[in-house]
N, C-alpha and C positions, 0 to 999 in steps of 0.2 A: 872334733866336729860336734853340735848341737843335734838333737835326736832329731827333729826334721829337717837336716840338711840334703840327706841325698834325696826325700822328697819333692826340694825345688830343685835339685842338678836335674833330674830324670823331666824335672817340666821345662825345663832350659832357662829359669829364670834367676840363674845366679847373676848373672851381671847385673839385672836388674834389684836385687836385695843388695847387692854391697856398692850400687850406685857408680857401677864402671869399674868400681876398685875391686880385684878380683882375689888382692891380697890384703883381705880385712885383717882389724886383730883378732887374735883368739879370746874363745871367751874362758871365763876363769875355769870353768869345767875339763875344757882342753887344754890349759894348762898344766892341771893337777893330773892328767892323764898321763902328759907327755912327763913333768916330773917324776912320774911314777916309775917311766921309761917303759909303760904302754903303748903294744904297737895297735891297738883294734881303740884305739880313743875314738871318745864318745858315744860308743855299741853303749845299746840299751837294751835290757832281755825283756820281754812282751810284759812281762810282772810288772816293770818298772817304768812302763811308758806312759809318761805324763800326756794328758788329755789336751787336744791341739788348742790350748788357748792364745789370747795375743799375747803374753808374756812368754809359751814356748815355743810360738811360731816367731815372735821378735829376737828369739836367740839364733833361730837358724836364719834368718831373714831382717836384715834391720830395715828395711824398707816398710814393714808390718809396723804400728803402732803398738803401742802395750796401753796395758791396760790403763794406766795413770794419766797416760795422755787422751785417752778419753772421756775420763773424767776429769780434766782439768780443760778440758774445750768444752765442755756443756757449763760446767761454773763461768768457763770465759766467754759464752755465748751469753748467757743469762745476765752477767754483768753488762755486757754490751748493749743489750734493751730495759737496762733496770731506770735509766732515767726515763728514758722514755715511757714506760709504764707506769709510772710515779705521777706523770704529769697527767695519766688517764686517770689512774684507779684513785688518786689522792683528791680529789675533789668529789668524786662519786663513794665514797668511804667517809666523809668527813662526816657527815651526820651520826653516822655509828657510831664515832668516838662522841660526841656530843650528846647523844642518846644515854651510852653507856654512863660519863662522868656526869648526869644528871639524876639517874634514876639513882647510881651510887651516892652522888650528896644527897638525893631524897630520901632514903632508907636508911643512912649510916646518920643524916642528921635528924630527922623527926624524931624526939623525945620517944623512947619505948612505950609509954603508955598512951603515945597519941597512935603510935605503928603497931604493936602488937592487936589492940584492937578493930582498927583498920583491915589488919591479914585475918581475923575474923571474922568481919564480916564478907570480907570477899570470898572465905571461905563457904559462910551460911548461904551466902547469894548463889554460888556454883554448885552447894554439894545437896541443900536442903535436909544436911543433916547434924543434927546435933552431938552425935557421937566421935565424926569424922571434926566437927570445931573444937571437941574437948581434947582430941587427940592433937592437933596441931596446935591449940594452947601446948599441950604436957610437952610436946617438941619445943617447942619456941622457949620454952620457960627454963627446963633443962638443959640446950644449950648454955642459956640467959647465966643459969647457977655454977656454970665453969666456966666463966666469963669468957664465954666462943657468942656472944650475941651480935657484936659488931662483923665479927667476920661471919657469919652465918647471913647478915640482911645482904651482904658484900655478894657471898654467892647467889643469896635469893636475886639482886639486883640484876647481876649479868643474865642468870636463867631467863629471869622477866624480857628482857628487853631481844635477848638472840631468840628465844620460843616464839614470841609475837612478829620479829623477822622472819622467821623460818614460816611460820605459819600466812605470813603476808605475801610470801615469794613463794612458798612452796606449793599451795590450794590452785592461785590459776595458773601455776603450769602442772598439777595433774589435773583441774579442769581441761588445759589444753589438748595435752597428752591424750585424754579416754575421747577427745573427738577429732583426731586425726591418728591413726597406724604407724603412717608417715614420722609424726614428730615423734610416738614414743620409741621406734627401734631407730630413734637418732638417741634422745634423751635416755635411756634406759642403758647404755654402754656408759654411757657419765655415770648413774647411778650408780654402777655395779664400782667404777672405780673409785667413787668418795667412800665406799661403803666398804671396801676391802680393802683402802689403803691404810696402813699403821698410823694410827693417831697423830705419833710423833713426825712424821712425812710432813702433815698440814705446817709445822711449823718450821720445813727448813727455809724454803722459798717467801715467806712472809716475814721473818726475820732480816733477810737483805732489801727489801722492798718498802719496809715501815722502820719506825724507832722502837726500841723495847717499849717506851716512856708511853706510847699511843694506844689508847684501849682497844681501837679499832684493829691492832695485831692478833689478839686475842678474839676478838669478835667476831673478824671474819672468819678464826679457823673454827672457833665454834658451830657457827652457822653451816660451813662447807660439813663437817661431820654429822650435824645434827638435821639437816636439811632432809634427807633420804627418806624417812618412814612415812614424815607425813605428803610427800610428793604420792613416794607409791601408792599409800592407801589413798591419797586423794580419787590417781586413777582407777584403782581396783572398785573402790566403792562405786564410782559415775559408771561403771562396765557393768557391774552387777546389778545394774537397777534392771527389774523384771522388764521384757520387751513390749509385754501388754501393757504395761503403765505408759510406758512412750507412746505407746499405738491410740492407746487413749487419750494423751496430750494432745496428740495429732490428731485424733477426729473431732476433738473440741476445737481444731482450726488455732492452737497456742504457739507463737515462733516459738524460737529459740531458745532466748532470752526468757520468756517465761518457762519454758519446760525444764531450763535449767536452775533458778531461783524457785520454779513453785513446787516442782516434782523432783529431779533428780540430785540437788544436793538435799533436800530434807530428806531421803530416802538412803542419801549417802553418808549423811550427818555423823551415824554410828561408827564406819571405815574411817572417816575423818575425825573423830575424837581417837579412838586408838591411834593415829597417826600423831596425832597432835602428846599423848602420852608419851609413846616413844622417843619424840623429838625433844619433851621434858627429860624425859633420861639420860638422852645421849646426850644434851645440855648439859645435865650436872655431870657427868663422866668424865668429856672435854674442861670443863671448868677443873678440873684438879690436874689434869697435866697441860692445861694452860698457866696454871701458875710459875711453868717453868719458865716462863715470858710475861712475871709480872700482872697476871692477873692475881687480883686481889682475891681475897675469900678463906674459907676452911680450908684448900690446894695448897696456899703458902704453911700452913702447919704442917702440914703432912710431906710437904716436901722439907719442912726443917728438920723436921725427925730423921729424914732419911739421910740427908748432908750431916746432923749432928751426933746423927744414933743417940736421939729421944727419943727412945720406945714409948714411955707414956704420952707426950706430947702426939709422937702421930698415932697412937691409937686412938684418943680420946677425938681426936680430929676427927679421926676416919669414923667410927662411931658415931660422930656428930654427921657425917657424908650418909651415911647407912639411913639414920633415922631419917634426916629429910629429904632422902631419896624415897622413903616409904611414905610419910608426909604427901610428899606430888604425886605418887602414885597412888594414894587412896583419896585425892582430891579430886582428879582426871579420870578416873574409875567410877564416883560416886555421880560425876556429872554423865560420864558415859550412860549409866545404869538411870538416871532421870531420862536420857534423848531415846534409851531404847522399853524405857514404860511407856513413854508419849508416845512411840510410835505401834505400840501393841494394842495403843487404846481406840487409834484411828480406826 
């Protein structure tokens, strides 16, 4: 007999586990017992008693599920609504992929001397420094010199295009969030679980849902991880604006709409850049284990290294990751450090 068998005798539910049949077969434990030519088969001593899960409650009990069969009804559930979700999310998704394979031909095709210069300047324009340009030159260029420049604009492309999403979707709902309680202890249990679910999660359910061949597989899981910082800080920032500011909006007789565009996002601006950093980061983090689904970039080296065991190959990759991760970070940091002089000047 199975270790919880006389647990369900004692609840009277044996006819119901062997389905009427009161003379099921034995299972191969009671077998080896009886061959043994033991009379106390299937005693279990306290040391050795397996914990009631469904696989050792569907021995004493076939009526109980195991474990397998509940994961292969949530696969069969999920198949069951895959077309139909397709016919939602694939028309609502399809700009992403259009998005992404456009900024990718615009980066991977623009001659390096018309592009390198270009990421200069948008660099002088955001950081107003000249130190932080020559740094992202000596980045760009040193990639360029172990010929990683193609797949380096490849990464820079997705970062660009998911960070400006994330930053698009993410601003008015922690706008919305910091003026209703209401929405954020709805919204904030989502957060907690994009935020502590395993990278590798985002992309089992999007893999049956899209084609590898579709940027937008890649994009969406980007965005769903990379989403989170700058939502929160969106809301923490618009929370922490001093009360007196507000109160003084409001005695100037300003709705809303103004108190939010004139006083509490420029006040929030500084929450809202760190948020928007972070969403840079977690951009490029997902971009390298999104390459296991065909996202282009520096990701596919490093994931060759590891299928080929090129240890130079993905070091030199991942080095290449390192630098232009520090690159966005002292880009998004130097503009940081501009919004929070202008506001010390007020």
């Amino acid at each position: 007999m199975a270790t919880y068998d006389g647990f369900f005798d004692t609840l009277g539910l044996r006819d119901w586990c062997d389905g009427g049949n009161s003379e099921g077969p034995m299972s191969m434990t009671d077998l080896m017992y009886k061959a043994q030519g033991g009379d106390k088969a299937g005693e279990t001593s306290l040391r050795d008693l397996p914990f009631p899960s469904l696989d050792a409650l569907h021995d004493a009990c076939a009526a109980i599920p195991q474990s397998r069969d509940l994961t292969k009804g949530l696969e069969t559930g999920f198949l069951g609504i895959r077309d139909a979700l397709r016919i939602v999310v694939d028309p609502l998704t399809q700009p992403l992929s259009w998005a992404l394979e456009s900024m990718l031909q615009l980066m991977t095709g623009t001659p390096w001397w018309i592009m390198v210069p270009l990421l200069m300047l948008i660099t002088w324009a955001v950081s107003r420094s000249w130190k932080i340009v020559g740094f992202v030159a000596m980045v760009i260029a040193g990639l360029a010199f172990v010929d990683h420049y193609e797949v380096a604009m490849q990464t820079l492309a997705i970062i660009f295009v998911c960070a400006f999403i994330c930053v698009l979707i993410g601003v008015p709902i922690g706008i919305a969030m910091s003026r209703s309680d209401r929405l954020q202890n709805i919204v904030t249990p989502i957060l907690d679980m994009l935020q502590t679910l395993p990278p590798f999660v985002y992309l089992i359910p999007l893999i049956f849902l899209f084609s590898v061949t579709e940027p937008k597989l890649y994009g969406i899981a980007v965005i769903l991880y990379a989403i989170v910082p700058v939502v929160r800080l969106t809301n923490l920032g618009i929370r922490l604006v001093d009360p007196d500011v507000i109160e003084a909006a409001d005695a100037f007789g300003m709705t809303k709409r103004q108190k939010l565009l004139g006083v509490q996002i420029p006040l929030a601006l500084p929450n809202i850049m760190a948020g928007v950093n972070q969403t840079i980061m977690m951009s490029l983090a997902m971009v390298v284990i999104a390459s296991m689904v065909s996202a282009p970039g520096l990701g596919i080296l490093v994931l060759r290294g590891i299928r080929n065991l090129e240890l130079g190959t993905g070091l030199v990759a991942g080095l290449g990751i390192v630098v232009l991760a520090i690159a966005l970070d002292r880009v998004t940091k130097a503009s940081l450090a501009r919004i929070d002089a202008s506001q010390a000047q007020r």
